[in-house]
LUMPA-929049 format. One record per atom (N, C-alpha, C, O): residue number from 1; residue in three letters; x negated, y, z. Coordinates in steps of 0.001 Angstrom, whole numbers, always signed. Atoms other than C-alpha are relative to their C-alpha. Layout:
BEGIN
- NUM/ALA/X/Y/Z
...
This chain:
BEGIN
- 1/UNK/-985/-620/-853
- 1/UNK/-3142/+15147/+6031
- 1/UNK/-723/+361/+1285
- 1/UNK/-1300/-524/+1917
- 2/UNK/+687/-392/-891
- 2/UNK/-4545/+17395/+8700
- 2/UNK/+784/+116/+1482
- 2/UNK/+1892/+653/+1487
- 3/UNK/-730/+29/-1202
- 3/UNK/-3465/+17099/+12343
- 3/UNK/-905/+242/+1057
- 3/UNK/-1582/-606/+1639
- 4/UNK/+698/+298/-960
- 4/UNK/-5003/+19289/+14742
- 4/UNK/+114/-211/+1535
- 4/UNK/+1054/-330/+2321
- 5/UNK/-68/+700/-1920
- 5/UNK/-6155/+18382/+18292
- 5/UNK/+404/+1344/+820
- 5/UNK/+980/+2318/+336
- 6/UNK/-501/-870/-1232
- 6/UNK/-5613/+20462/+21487
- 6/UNK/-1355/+755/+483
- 6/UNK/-1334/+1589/+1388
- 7/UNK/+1318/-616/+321
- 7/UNK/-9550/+21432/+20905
- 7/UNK/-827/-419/+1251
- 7/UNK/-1524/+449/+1778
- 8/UNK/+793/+546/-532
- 8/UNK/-11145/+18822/+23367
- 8/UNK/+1064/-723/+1451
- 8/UNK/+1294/-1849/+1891
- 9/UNK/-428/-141/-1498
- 9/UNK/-9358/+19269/+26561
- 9/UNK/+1445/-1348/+351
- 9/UNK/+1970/-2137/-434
- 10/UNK/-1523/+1920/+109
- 10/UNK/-6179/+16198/+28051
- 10/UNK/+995/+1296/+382
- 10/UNK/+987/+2013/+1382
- 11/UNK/-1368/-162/-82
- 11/UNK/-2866/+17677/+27202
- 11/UNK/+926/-1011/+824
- 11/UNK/+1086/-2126/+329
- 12/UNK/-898/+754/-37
- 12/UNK/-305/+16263/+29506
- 12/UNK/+1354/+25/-880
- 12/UNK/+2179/-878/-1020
- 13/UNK/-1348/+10/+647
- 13/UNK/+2385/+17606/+27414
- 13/UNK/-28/-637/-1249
- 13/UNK/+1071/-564/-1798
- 14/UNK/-197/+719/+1020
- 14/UNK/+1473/+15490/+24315
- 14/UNK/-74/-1377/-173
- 14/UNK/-1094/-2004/+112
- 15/UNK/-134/+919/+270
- 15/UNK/+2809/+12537/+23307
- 15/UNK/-1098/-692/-1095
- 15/UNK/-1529/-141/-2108
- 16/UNK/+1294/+500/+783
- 16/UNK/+80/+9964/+21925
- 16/UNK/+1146/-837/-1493
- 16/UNK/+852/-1113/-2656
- 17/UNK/-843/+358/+1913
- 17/UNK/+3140/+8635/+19167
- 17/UNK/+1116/+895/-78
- 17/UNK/+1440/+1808/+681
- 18/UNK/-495/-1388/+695
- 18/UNK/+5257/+10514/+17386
- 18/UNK/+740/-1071/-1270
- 18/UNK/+240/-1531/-2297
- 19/UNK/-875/+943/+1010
- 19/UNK/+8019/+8380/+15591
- 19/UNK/+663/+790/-1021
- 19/UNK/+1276/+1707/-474
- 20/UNK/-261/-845/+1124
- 20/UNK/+9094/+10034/+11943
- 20/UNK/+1221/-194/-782
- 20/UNK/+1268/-668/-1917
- 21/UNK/-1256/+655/+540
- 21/UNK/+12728/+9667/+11453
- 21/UNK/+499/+840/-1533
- 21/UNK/+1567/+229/-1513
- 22/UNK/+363/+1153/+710
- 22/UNK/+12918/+9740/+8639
- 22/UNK/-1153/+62/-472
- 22/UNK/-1951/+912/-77
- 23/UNK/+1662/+36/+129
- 23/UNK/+9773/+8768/+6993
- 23/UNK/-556/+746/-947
- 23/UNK/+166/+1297/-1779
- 24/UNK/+712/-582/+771
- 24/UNK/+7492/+10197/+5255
- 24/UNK/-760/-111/-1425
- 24/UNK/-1568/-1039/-1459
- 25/UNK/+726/+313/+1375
- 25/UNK/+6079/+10310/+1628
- 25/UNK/-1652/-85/+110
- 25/UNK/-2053/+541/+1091
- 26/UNK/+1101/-196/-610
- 26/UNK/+2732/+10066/+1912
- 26/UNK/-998/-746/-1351
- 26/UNK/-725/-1916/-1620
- 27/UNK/+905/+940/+432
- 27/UNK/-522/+9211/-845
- 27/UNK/-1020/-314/+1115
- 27/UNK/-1259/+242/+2187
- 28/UNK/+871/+563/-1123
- 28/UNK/-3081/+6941/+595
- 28/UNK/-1672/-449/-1007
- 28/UNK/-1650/-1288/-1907
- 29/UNK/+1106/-86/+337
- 29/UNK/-6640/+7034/-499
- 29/UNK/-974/-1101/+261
- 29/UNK/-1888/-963/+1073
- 30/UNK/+193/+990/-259
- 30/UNK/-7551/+3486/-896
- 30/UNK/-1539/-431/+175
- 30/UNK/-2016/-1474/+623
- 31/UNK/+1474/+391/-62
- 31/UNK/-11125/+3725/-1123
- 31/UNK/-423/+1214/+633
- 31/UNK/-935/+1994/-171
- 32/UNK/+180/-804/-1113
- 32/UNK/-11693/+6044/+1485
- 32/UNK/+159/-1000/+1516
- 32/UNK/-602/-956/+2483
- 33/UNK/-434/+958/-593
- 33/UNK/-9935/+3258/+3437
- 33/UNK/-617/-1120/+47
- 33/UNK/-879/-1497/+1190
- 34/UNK/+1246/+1170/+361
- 34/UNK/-12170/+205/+2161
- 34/UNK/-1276/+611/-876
- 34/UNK/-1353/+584/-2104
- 35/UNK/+912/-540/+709
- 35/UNK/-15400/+1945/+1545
- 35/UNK/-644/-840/-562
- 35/UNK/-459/-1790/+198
- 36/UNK/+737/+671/+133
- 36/UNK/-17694/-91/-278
- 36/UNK/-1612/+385/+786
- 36/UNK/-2128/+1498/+884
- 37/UNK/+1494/+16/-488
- 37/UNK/-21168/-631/+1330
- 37/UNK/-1109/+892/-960
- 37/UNK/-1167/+1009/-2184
- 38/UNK/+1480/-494/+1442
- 38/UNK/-24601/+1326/+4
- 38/UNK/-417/-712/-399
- 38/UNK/-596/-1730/+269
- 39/UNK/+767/+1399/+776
- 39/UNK/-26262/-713/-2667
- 39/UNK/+922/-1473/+85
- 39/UNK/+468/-2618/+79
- 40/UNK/-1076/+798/+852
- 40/UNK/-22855/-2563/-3356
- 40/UNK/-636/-739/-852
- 40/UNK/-1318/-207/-1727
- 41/UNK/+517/+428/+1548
- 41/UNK/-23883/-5228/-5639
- 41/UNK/+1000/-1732/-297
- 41/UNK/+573/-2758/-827
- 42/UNK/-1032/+583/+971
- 42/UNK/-20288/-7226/-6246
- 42/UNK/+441/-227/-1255
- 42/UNK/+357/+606/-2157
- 43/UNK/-352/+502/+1322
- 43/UNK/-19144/-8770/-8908
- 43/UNK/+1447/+516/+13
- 43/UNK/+2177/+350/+990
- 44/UNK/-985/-216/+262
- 44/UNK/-16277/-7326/-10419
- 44/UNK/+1138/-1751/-188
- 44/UNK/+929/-2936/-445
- 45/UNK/-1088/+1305/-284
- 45/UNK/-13076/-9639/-10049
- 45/UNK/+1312/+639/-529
- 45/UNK/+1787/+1485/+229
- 46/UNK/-1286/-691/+885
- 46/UNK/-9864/-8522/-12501
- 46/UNK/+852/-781/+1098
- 46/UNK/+1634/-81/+1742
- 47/UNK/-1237/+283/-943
- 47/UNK/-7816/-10716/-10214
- 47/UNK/+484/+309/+1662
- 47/UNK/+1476/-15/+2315
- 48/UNK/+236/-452/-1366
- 48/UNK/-8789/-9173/-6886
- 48/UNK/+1033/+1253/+343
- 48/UNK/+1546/+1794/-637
- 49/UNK/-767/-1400/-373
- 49/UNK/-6749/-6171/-5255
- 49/UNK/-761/+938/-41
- 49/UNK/-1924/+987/+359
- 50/UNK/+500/-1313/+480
- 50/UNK/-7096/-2758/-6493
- 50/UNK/-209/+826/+1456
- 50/UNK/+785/+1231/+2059
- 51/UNK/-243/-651/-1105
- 51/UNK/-8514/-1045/-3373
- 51/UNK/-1278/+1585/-306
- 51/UNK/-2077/+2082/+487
- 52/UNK/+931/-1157/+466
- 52/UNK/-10429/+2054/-5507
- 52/UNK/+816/+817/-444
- 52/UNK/+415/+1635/-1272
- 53/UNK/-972/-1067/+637
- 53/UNK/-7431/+3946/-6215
- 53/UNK/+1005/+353/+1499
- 53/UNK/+878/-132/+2623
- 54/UNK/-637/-760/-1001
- 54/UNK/-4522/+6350/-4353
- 54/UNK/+1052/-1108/-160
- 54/UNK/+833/-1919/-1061
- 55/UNK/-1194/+493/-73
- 55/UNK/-1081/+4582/-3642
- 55/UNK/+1094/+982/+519
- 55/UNK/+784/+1769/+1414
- 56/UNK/-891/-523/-1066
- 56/UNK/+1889/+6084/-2457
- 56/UNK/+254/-930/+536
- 56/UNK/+139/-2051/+41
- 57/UNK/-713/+701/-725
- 57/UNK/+3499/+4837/+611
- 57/UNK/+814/+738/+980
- 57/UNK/+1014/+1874/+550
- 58/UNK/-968/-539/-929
- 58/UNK/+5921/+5884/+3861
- 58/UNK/-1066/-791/+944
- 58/UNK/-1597/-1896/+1052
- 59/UNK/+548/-691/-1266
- 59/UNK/+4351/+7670/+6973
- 59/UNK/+1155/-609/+1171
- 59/UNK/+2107/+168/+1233
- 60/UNK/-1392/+69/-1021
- 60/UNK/+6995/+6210/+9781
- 60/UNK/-453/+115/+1148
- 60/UNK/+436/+93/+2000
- 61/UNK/-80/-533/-1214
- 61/UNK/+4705/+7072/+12874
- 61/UNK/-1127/+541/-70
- 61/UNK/-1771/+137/-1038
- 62/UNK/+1058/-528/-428
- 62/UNK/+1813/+9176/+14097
- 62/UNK/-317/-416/+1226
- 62/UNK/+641/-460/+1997
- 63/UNK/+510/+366/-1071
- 63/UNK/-251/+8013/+16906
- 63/UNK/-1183/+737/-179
- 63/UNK/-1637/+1192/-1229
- 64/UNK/+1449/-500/-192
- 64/UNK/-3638/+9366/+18843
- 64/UNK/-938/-829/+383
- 64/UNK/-420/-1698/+1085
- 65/UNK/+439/+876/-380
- 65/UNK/-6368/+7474/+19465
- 65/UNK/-932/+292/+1598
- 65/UNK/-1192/+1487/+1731
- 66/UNK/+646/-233/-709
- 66/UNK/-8284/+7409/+22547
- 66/UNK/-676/+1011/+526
- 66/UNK/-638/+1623/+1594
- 67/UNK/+708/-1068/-378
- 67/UNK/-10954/+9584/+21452
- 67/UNK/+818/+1449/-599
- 67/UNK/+345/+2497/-1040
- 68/UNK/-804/-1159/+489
- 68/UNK/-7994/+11770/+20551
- 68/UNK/+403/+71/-1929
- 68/UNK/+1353/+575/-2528
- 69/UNK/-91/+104/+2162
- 69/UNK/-8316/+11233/+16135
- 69/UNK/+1396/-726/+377
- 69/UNK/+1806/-1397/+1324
- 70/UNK/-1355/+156/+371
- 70/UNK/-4891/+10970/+14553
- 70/UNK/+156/-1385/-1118
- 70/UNK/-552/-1520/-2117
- 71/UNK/+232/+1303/+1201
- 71/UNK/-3909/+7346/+12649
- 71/UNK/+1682/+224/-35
- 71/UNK/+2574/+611/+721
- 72/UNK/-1989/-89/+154
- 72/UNK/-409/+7139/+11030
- 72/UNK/+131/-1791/-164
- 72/UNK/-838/-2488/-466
- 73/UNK/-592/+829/+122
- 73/UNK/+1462/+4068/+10962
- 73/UNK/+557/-135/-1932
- 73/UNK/+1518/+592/-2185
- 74/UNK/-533/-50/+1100
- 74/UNK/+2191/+3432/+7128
- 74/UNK/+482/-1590/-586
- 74/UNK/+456/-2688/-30
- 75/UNK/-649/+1348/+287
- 75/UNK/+3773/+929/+4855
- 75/UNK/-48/+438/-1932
- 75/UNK/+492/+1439/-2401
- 76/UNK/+686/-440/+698
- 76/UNK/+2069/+507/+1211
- 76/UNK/+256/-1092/-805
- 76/UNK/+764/-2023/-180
- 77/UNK/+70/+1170/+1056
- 77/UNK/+2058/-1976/-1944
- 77/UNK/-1627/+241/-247
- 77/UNK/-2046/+1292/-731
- 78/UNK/+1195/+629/+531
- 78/UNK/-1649/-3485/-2325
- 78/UNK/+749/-1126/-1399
- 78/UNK/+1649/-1960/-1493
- 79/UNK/-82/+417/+1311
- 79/UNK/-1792/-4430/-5870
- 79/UNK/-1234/-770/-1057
- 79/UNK/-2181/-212/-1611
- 80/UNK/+1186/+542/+967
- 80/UNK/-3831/-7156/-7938
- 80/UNK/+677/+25/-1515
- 80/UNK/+1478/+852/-1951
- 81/UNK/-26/+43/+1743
- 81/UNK/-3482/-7900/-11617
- 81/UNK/+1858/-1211/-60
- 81/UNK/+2843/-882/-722
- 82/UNK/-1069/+455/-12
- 82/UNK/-643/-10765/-10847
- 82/UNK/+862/+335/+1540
- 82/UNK/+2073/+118/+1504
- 83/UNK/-463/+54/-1469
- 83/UNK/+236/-10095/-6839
- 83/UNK/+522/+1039/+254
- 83/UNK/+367/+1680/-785
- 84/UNK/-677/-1183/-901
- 84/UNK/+1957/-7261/-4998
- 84/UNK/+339/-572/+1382
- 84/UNK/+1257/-1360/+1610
- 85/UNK/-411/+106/-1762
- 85/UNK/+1868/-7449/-990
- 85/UNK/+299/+774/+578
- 85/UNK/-487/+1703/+395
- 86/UNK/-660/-1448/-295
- 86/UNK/+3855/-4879/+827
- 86/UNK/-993/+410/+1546
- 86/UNK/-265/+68/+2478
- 87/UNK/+531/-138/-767
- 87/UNK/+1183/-3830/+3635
- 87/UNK/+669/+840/+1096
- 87/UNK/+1382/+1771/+723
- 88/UNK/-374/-1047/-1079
- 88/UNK/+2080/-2161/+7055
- 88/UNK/-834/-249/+1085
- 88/UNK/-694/-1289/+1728
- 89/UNK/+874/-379/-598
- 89/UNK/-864/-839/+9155
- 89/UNK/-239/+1537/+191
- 89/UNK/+43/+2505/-516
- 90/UNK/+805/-1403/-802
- 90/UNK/-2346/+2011/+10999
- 90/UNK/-1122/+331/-509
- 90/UNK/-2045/-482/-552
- 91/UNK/+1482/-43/+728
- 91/UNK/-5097/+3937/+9173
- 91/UNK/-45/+1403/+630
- 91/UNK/+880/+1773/+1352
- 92/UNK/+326/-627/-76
- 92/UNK/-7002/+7107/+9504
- 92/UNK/+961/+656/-398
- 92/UNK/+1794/+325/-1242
- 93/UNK/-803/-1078/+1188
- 93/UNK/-5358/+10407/+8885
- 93/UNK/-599/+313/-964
- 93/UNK/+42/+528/-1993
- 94/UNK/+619/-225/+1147
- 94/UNK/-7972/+11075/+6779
- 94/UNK/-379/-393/-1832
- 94/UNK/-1083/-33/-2775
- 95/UNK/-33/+696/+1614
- 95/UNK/-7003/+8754/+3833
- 95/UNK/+1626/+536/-106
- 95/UNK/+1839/+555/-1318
- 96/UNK/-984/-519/+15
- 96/UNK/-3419/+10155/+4265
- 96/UNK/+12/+1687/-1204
- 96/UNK/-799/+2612/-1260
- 97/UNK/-645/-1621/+490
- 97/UNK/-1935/+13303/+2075
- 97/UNK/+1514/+341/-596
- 97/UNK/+2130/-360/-1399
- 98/UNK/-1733/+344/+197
- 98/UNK/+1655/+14261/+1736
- 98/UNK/+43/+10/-1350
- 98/UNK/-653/+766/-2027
- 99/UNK/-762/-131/+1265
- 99/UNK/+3523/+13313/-1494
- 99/UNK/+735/+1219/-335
- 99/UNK/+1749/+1432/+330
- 100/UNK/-933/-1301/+37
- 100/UNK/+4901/+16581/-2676
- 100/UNK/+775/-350/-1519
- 100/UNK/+323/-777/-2581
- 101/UNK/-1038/+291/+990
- 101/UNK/+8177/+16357/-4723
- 101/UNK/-616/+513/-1441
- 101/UNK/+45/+395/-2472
């Protein structure tokens, strides 16, 4: 999901959040998100959480960061083999892309 900037310069007229009533559909690009390291050399684990695949989840805010980059507020099911944890964190926009009906 692409969100651009104001092309360097300080907007006073923009708000750094941006609350999404209602929320948003949104996939999330889980291994984009937890990259693995170069020369990875883990042991696979069947009972570990799946963090090499997309998820859907709900977009409910946009924020800017500092150096101006866009992170959304989301809310996500991390999934192992027996577990499901309902996550809610702030990530890159860049693992973001809208769910289209």
């Amino acid at each position: 999901m692409r969100v651009n900037g104001s092309g360097g310069g300080v907007d006073p007229r923009r708000r750094p959040f941006k609350v999404l009533t209602p929320s948003v559909k949104v996939l999330i690009d889980l291994s984009i998100l937890y990259p693995q390291p170069p020369h990875h050399s883990g042991t696979f684990t069947a009972e570990g959480f799946d963090v090499r695949t997309v998820v859907p989840g709900d977009l409910t805010e946009w924020s800017m960061t500092v150096d101006g980059d866009w992170i959304g507020r989301v809310t996500y099911q991390l999934m192992s083999k027996d577990r499901c944890e309902t996550v809610t964190h702030w990530v890159p926009s860049r693992v973001l892309k809208p769910l289209l009906p």
